[in-house]
PyMOL Python script that loads the backbone (N, CA, C, O; Angstrom):
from pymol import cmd

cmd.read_pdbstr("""\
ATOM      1  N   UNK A   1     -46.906  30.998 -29.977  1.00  0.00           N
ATOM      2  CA  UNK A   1     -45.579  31.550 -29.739  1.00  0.00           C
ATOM      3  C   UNK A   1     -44.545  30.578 -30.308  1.00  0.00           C
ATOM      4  O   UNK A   1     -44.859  29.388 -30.294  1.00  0.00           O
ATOM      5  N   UNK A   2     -43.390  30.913 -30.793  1.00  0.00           N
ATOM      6  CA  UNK A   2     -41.983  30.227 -31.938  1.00  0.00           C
ATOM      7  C   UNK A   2     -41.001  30.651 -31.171  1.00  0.00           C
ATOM      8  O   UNK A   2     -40.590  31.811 -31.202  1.00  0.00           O
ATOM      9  N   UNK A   3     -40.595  29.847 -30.505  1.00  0.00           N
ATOM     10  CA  UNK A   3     -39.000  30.193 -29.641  1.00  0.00           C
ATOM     11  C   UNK A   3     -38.100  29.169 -31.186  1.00  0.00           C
ATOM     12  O   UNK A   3     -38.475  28.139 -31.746  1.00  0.00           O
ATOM     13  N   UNK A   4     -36.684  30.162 -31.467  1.00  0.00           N
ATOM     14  CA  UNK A   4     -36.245  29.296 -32.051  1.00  0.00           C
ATOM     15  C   UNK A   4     -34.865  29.480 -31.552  1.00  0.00           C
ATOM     16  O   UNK A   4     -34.434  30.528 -31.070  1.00  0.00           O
ATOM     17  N   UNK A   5     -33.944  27.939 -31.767  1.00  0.00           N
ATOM     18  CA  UNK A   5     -32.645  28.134 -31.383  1.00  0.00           C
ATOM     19  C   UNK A   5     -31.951  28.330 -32.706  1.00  0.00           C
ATOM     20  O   UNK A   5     -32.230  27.508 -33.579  1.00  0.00           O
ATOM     21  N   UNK A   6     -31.177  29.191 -32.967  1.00  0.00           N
ATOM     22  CA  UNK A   6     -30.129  29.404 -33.843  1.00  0.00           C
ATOM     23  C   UNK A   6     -28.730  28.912 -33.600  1.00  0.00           C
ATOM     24  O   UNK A   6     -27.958  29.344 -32.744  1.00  0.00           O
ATOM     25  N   UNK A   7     -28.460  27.748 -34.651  1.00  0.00           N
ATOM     26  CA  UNK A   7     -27.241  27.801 -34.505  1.00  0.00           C
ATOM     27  C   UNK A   7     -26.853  26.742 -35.491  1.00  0.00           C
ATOM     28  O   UNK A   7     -27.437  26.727 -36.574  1.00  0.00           O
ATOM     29  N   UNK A   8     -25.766  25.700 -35.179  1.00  0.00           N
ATOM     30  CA  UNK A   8     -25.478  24.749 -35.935  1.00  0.00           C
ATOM     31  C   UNK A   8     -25.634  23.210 -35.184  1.00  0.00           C
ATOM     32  O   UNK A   8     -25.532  22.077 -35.656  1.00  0.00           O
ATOM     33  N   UNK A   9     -25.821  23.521 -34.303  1.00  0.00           N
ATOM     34  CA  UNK A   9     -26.235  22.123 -33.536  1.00  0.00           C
ATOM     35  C   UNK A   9     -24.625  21.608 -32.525  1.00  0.00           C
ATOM     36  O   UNK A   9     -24.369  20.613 -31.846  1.00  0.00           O
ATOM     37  N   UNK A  10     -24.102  22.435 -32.760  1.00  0.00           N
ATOM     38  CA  UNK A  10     -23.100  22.577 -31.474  1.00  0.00           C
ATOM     39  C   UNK A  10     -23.342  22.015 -29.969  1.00  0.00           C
ATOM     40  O   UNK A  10     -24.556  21.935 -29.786  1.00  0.00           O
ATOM     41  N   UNK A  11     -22.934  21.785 -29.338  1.00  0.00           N
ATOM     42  CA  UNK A  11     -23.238  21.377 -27.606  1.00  0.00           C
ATOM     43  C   UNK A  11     -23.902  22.911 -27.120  1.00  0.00           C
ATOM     44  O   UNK A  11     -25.107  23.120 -26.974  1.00  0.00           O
ATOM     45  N   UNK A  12     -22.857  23.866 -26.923  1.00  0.00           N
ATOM     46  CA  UNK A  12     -23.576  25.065 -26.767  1.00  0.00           C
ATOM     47  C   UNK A  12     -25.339  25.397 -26.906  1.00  0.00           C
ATOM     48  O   UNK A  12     -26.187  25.754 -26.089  1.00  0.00           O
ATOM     49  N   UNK A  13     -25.373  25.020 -28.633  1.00  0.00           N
ATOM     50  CA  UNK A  13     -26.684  25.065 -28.975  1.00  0.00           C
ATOM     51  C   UNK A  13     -27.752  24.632 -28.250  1.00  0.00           C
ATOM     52  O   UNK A  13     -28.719  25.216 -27.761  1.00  0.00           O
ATOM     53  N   UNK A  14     -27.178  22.815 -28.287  1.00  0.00           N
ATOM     54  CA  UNK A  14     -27.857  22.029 -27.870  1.00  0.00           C
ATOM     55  C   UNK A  14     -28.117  22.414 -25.990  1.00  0.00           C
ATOM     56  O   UNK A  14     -29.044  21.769 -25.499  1.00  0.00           O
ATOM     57  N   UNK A  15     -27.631  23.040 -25.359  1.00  0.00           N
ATOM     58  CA  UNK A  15     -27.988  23.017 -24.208  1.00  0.00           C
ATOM     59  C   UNK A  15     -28.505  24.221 -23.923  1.00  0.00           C
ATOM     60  O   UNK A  15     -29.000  24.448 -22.819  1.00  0.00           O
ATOM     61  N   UNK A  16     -28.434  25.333 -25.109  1.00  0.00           N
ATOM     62  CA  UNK A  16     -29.787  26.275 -25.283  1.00  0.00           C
ATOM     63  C   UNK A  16     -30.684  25.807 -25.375  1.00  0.00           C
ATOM     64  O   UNK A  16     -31.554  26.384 -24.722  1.00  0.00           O
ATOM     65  N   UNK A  17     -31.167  24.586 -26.121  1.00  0.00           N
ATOM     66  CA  UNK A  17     -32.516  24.157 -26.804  1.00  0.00           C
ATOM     67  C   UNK A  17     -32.942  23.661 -25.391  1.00  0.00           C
ATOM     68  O   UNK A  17     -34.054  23.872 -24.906  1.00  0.00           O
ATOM     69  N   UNK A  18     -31.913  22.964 -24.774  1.00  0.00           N
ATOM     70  CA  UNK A  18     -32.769  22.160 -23.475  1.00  0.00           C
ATOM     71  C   UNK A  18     -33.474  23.065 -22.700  1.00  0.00           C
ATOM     72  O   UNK A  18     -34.647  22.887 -22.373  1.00  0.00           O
ATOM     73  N   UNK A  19     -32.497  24.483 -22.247  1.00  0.00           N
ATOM     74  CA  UNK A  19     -33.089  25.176 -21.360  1.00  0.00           C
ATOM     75  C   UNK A  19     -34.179  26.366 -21.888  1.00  0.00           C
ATOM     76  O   UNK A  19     -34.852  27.210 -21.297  1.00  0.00           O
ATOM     77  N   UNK A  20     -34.056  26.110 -22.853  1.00  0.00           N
ATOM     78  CA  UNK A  20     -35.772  26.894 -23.889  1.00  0.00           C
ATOM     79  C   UNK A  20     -36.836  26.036 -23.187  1.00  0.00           C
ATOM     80  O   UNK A  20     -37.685  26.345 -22.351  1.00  0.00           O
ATOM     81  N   UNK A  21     -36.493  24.695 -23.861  1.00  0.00           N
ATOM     82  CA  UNK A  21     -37.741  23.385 -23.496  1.00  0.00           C
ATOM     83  C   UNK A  21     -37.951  23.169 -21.773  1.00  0.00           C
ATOM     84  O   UNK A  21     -38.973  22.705 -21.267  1.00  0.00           O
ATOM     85  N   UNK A  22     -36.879  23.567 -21.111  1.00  0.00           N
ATOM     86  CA  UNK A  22     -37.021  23.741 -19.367  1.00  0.00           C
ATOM     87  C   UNK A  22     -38.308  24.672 -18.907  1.00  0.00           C
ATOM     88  O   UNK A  22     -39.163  24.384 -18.070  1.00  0.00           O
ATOM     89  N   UNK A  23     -38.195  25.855 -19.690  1.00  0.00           N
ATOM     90  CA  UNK A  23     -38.657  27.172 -19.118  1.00  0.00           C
ATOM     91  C   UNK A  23     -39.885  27.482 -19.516  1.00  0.00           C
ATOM     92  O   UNK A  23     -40.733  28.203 -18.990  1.00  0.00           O
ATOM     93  N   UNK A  24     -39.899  26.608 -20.905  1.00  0.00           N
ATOM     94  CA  UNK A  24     -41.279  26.748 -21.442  1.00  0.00           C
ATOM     95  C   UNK A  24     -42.133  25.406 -20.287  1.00  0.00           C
ATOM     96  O   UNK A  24     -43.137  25.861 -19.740  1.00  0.00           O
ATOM     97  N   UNK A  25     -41.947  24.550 -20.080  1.00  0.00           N
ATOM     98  CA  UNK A  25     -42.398  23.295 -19.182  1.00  0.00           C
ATOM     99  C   UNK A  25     -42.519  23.989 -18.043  1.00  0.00           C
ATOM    100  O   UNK A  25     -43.429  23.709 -17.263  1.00  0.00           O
ATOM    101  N   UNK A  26     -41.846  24.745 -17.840  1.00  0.00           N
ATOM    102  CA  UNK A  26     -41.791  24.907 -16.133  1.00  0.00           C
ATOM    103  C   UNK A  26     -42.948  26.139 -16.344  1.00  0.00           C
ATOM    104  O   UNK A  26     -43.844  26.054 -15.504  1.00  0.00           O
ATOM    105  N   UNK A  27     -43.072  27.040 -17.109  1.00  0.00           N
ATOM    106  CA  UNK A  27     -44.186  28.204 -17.285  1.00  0.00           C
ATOM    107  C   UNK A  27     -45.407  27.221 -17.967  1.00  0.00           C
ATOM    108  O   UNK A  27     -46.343  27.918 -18.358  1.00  0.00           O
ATOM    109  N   UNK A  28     -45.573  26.025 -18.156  1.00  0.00           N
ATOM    110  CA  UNK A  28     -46.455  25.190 -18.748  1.00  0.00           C
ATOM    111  C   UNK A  28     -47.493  26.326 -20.315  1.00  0.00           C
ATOM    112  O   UNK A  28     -48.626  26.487 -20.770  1.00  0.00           O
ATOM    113  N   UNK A  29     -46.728  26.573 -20.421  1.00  0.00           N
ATOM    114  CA  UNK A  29     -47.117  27.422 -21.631  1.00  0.00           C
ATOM    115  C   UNK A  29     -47.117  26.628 -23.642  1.00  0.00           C
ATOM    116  O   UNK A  29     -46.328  25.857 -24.187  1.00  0.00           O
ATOM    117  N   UNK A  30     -47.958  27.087 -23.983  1.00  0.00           N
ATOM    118  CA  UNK A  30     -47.775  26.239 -25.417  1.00  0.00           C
ATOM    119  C   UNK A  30     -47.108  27.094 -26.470  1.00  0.00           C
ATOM    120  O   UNK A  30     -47.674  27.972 -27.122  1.00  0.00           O
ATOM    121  N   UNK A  31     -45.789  26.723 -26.564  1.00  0.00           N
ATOM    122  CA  UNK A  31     -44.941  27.311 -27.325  1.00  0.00           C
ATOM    123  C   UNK A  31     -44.502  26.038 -28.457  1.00  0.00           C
ATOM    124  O   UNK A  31     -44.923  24.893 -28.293  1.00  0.00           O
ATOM    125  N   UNK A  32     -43.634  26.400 -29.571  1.00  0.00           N
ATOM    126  CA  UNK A  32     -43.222  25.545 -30.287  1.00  0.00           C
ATOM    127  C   UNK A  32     -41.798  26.010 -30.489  1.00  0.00           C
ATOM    128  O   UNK A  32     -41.433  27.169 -30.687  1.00  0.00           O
ATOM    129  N   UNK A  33     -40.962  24.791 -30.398  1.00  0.00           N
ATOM    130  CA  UNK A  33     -39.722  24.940 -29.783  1.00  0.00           C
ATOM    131  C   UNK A  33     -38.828  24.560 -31.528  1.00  0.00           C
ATOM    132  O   UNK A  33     -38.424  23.415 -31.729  1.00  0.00           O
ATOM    133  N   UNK A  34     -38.641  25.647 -32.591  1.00  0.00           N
ATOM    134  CA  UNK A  34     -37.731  25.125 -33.557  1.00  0.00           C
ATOM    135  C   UNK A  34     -36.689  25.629 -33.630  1.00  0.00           C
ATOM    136  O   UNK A  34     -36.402  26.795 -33.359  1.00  0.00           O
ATOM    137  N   UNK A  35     -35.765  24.478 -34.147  1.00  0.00           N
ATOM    138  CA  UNK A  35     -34.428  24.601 -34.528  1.00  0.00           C
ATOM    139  C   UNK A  35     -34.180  25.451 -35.998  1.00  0.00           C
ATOM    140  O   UNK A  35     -34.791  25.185 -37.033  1.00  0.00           O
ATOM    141  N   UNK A  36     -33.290  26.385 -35.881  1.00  0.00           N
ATOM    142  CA  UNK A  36     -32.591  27.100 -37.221  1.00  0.00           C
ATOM    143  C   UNK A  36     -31.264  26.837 -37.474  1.00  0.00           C
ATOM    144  O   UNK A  36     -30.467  27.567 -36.885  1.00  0.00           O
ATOM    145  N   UNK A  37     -30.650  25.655 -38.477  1.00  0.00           N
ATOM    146  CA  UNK A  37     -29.623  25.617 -38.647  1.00  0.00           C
ATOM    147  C   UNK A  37     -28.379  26.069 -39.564  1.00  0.00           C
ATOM    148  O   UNK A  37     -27.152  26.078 -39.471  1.00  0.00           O
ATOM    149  N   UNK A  38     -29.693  26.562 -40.815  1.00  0.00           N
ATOM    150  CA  UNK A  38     -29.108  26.759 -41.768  1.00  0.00           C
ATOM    151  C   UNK A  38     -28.322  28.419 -41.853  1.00  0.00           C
ATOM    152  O   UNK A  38     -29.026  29.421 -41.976  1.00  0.00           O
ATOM    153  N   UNK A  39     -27.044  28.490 -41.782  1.00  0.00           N
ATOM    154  CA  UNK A  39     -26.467  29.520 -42.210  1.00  0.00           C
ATOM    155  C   UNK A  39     -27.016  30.903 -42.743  1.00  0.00           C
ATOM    156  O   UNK A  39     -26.685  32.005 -42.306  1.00  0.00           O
ATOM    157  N   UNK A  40     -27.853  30.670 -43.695  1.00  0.00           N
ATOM    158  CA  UNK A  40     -28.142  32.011 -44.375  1.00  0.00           C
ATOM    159  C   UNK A  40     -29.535  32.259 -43.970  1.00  0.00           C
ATOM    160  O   UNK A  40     -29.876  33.432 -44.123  1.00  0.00           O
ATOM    161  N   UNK A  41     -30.510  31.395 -43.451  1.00  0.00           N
ATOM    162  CA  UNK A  41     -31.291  32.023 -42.484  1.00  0.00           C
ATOM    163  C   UNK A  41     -30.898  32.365 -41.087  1.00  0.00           C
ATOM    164  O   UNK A  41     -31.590  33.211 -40.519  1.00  0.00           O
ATOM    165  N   UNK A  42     -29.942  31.863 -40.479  1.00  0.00           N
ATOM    166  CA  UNK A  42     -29.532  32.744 -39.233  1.00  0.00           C
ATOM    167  C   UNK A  42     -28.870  33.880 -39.478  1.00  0.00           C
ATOM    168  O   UNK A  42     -28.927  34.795 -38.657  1.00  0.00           O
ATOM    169  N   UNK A  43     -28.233  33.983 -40.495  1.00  0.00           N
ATOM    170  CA  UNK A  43     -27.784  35.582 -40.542  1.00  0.00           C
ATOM    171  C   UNK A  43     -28.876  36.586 -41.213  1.00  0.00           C
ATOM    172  O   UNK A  43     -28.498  37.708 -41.551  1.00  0.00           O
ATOM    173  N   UNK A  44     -30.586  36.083 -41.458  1.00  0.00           N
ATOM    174  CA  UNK A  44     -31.309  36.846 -41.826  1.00  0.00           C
ATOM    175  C   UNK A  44     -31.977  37.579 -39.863  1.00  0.00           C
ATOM    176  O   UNK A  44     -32.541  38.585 -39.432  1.00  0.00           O
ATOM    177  N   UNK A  45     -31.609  36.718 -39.498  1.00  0.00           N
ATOM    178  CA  UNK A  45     -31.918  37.419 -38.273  1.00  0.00           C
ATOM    179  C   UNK A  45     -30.432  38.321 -37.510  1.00  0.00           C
ATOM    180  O   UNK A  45     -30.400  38.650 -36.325  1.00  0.00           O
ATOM    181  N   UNK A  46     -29.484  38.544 -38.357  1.00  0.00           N
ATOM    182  CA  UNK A  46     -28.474  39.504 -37.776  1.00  0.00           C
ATOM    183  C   UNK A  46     -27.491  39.277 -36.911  1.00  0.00           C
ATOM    184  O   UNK A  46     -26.593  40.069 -36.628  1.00  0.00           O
ATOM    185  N   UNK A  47     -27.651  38.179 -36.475  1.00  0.00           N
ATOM    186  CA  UNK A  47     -27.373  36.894 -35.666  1.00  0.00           C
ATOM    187  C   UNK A  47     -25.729  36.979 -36.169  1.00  0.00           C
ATOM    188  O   UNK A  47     -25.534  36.855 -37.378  1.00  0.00           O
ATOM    189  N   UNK A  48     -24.686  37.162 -35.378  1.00  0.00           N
ATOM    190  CA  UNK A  48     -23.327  37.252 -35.237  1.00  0.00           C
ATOM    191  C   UNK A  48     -22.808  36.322 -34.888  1.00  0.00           C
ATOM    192  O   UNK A  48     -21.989  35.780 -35.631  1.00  0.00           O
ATOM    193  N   UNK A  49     -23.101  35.809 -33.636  1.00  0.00           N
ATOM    194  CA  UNK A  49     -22.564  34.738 -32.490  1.00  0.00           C
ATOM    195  C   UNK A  49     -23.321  33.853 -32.484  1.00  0.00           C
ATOM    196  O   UNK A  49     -24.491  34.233 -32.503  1.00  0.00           O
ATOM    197  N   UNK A  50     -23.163  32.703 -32.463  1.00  0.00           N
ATOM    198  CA  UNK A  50     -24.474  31.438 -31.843  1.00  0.00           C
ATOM    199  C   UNK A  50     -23.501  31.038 -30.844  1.00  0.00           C
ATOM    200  O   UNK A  50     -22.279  31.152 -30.741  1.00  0.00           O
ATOM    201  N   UNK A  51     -24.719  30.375 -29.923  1.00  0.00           N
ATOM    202  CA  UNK A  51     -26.203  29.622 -30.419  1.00  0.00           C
ATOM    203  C   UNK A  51     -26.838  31.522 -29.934  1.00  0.00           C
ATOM    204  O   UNK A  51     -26.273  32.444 -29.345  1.00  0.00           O
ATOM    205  N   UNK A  52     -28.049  31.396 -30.476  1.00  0.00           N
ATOM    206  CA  UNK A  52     -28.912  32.685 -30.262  1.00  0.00           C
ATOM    207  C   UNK A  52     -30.212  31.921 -29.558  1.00  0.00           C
ATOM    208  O   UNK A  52     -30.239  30.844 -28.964  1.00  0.00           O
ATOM    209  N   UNK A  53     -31.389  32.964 -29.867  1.00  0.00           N
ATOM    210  CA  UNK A  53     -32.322  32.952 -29.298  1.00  0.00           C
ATOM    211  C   UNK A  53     -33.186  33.509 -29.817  1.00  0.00           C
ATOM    212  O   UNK A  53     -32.888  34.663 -30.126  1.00  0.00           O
ATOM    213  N   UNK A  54     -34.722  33.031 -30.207  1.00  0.00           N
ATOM    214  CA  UNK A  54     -35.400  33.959 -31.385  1.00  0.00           C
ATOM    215  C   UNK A  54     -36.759  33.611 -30.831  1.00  0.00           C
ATOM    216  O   UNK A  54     -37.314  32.565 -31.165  1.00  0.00           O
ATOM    217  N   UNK A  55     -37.437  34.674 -29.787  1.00  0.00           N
ATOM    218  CA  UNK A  55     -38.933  34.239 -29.588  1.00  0.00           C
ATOM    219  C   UNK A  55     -39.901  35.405 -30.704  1.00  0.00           C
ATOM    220  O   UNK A  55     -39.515  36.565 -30.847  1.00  0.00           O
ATOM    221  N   UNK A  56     -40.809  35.022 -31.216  1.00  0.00           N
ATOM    222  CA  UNK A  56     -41.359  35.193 -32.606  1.00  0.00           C
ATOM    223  C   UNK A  56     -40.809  36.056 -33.310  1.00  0.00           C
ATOM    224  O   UNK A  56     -41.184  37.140 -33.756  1.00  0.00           O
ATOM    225  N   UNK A  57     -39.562  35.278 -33.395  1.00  0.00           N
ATOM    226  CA  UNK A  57     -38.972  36.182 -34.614  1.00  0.00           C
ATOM    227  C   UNK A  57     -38.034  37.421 -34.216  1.00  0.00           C
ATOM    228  O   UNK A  57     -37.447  38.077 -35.077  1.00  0.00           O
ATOM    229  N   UNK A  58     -37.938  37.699 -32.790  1.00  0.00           N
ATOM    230  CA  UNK A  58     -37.107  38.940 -32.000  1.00  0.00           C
ATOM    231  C   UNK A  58     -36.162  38.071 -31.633  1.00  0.00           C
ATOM    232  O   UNK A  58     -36.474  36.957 -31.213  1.00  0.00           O
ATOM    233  N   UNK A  59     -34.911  38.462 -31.745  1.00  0.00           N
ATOM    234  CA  UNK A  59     -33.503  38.110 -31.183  1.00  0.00           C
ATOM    235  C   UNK A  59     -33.280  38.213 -29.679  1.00  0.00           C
ATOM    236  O   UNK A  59     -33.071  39.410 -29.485  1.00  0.00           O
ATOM    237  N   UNK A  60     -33.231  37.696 -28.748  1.00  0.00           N
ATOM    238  CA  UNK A  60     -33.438  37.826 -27.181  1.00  0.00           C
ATOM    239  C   UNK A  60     -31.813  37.559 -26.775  1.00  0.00           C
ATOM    240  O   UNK A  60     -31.263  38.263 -25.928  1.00  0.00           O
ATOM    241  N   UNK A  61     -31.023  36.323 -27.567  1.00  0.00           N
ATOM    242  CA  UNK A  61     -29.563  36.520 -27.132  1.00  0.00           C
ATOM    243  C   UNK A  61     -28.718  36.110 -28.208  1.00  0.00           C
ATOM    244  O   UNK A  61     -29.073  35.806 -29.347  1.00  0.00           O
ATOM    245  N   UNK A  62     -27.301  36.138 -27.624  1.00  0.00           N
ATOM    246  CA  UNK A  62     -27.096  35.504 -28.942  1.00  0.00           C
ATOM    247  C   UNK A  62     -25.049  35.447 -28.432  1.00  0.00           C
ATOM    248  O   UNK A  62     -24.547  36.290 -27.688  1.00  0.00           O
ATOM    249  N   UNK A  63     -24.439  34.543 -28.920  1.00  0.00           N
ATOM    250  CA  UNK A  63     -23.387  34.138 -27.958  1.00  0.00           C
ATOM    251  C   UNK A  63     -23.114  33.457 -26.779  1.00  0.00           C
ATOM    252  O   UNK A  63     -22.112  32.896 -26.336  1.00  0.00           O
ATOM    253  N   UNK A  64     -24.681  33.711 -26.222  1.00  0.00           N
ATOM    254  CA  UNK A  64     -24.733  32.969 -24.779  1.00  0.00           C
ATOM    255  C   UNK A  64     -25.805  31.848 -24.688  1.00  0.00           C
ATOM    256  O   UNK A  64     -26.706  31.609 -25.493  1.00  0.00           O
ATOM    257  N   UNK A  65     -25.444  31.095 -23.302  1.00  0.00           N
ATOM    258  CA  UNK A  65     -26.312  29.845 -23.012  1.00  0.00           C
ATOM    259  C   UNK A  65     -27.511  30.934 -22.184  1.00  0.00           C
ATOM    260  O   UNK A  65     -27.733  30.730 -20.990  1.00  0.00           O
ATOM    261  N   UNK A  66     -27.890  31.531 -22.568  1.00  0.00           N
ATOM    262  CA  UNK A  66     -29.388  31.917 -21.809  1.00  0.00           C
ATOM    263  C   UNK A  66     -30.049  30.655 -20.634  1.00  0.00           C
ATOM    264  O   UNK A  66     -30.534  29.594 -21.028  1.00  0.00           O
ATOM    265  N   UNK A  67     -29.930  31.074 -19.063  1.00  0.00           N
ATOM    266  CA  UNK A  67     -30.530  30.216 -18.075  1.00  0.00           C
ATOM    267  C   UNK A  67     -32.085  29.946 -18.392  1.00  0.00           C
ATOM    268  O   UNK A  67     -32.859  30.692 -18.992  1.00  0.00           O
ATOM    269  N   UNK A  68     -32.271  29.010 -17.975  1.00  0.00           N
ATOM    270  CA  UNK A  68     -33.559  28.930 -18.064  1.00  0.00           C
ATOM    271  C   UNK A  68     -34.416  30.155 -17.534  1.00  0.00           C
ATOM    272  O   UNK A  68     -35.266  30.630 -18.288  1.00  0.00           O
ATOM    273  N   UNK A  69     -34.240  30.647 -16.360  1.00  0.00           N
ATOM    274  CA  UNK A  69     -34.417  31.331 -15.402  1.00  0.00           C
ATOM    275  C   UNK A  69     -34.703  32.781 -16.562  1.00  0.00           C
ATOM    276  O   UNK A  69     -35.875  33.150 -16.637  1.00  0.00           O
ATOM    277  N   UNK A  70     -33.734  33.489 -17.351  1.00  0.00           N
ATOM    278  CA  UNK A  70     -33.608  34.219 -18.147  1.00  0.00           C
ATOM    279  C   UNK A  70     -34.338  33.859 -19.274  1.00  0.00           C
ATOM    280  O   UNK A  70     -34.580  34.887 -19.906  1.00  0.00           O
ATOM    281  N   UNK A  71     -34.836  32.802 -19.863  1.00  0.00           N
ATOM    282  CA  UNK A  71     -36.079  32.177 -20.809  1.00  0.00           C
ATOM    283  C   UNK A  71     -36.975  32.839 -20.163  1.00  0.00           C
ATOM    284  O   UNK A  71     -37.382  33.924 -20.579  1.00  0.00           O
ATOM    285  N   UNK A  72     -37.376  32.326 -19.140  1.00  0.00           N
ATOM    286  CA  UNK A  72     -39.224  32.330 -18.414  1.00  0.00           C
ATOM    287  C   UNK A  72     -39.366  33.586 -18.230  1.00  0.00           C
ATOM    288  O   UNK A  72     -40.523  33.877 -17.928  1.00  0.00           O
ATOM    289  N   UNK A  73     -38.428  34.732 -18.309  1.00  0.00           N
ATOM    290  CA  UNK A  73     -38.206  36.194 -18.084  1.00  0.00           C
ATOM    291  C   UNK A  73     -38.973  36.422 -19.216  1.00  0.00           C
ATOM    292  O   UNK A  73     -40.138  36.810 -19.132  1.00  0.00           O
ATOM    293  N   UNK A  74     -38.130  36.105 -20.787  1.00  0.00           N
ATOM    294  CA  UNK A  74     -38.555  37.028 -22.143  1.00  0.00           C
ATOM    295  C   UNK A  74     -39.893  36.073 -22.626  1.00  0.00           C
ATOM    296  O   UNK A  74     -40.564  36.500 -23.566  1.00  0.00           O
ATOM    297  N   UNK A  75     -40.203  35.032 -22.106  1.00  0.00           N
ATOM    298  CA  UNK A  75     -41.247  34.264 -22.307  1.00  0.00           C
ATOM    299  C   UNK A  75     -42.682  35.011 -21.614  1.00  0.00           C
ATOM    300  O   UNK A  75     -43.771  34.831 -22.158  1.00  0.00           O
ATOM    301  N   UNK A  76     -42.561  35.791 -20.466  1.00  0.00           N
ATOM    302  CA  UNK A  76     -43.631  35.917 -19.686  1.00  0.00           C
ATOM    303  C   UNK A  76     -43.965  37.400 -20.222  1.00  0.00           C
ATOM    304  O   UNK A  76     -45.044  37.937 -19.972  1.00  0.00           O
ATOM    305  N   UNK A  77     -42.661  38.196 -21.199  1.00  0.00           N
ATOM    306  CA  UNK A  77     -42.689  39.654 -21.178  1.00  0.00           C
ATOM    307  C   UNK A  77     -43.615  39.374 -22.739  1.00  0.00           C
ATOM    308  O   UNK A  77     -44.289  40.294 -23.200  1.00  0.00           O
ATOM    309  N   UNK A  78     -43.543  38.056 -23.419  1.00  0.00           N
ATOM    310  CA  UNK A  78     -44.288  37.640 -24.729  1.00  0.00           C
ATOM    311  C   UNK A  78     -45.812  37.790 -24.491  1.00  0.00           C
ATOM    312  O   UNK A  78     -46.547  38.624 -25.021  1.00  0.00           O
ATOM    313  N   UNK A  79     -46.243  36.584 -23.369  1.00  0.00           N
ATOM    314  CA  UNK A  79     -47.672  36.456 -23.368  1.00  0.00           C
ATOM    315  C   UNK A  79     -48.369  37.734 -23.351  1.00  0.00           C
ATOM    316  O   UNK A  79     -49.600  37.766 -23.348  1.00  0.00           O
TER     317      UNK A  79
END
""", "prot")
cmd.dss("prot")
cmd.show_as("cartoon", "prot")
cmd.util.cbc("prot")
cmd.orient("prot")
């Protein structure tokens, strides 16, 4: 499984990425947690607003800090 954060590395971003890496730890699940920074691949995912949210490749949010709580949700609907 590829959770990725979209964005530019903003604070926003950055405290998406933490609570990706929270939810995946706390579901002890083996995911791989990458960063997308570059511009013209985040708008290949349709991606409007950052920071987003991309588990294999599906857009899950995008504008918002997604809770951890709301991770372990689209994480568990994956496995």
């Amino acid at each position: 499984m590829k959770v990725q954060i979209l964005g530019i590395g903003c604070p926003k971003c950055r405290k998406l990425e933490a609570n990706a890496r929270k939810a995946i730890d706390e579901l002890g699940i083996g995911a791989k947690v990458e960063k997308v920074q570059d511009i013209k691949k985040i708008s290949t995912f349709g991606v409007m607003m950052t920071p987003a949210l991309a588990i294999d490749g599906k857009v899950k949010c995008s504008g918002e800090i997604a809770s951890p709580e709301k991770i372990k949700k689209w994480l568990q609907e994956v496995e």
